[in-house]
NUMARFI-206052 format. One record per residue (C-alpha): x, y, z. Coordinates in steps of 0.1 Angstrom, whole numbers. Layout:
<nodes>
X/Y/Z
...
</nodes>
This chain:
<nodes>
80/228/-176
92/214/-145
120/231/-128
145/222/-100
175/230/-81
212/219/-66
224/230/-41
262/225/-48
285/223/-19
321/208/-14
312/181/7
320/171/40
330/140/64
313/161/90
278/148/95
269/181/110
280/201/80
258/172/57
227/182/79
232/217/73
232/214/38
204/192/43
181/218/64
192/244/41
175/223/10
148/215/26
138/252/36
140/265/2
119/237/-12
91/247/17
95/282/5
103/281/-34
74/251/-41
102/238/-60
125/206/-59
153/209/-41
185/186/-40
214/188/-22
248/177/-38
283/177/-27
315/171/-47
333/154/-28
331/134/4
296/130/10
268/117/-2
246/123/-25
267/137/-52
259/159/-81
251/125/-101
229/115/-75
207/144/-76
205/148/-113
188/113/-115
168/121/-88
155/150/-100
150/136/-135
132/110/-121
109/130/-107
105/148/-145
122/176/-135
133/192/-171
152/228/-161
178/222/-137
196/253/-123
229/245/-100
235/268/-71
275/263/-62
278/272/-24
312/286/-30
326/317/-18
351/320/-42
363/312/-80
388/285/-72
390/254/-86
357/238/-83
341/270/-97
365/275/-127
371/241/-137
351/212/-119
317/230/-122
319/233/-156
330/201/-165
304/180/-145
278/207/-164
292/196/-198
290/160/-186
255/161/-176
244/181/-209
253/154/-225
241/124/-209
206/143/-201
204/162/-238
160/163/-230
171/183/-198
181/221/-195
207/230/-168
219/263/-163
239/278/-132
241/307/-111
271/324/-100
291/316/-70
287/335/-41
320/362/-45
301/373/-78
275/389/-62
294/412/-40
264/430/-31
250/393/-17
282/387/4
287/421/18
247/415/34
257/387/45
288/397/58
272/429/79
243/406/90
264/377/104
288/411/122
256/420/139
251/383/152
284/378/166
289/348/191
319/339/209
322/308/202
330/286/171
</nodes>
């Protein structure tokens, strides 16, 4: 069976934050051998739509979405799941599942928390 991923993210007007998404998909597909789409909820382009059909056109069949969210606010609790419910039904052949966001693996965030102290830069 054929398996992809989204990678979820807010969305941006800020073609900089678009291309970083963009990098980051790319990478993991170079390294995972999988598909890899990029999706955002809002703002930008291509949206969670968008990279279902793509992926389905390609015959992807097990879908999982990886929301790049800190925390469980809105988008998390209540947009997330309704865009999965959404899509369960118009793709009933496809499976879709979804991983946490990133707050619920505490472990996760605290590496990546220690890992970005050690790189400090003084600018933003």
């Amino acid at each position: 069976m054929k398996e992809g991923i989204i990678l979820l993210s807010h969305g941006s007007k800020s073609a900089i934050a678009n291309q970083e998404l963009l990098a980051l998909s790319r990478a993991l597909e170079e390294d995972l051998e999988l598909r890899v789409k990029e999706a955002n909820l809002q703002f930008s382009k291509p949206d969670f739509w968008q990279a279902v059909e793509e992926l389905a056109d390609d015959n992807i069949q097990r879908i999982t979405v990886v929301p790049l969210f800190v925390f469980a606010g809105k988008h998390v609790k209540a947009d997330l799941p309704s865009l999965l419910a959404e899509v369960r039904n118009k793709y009933p052949r496809l499976t879709f599942k979804t991983t946490s966001h990133l707050a619920g693996e505490v472990s996760l965030l605290k590496n990546l928390i220690e890992v970005k102290l050690n790189n400090v830069s003084q600018s933003i």
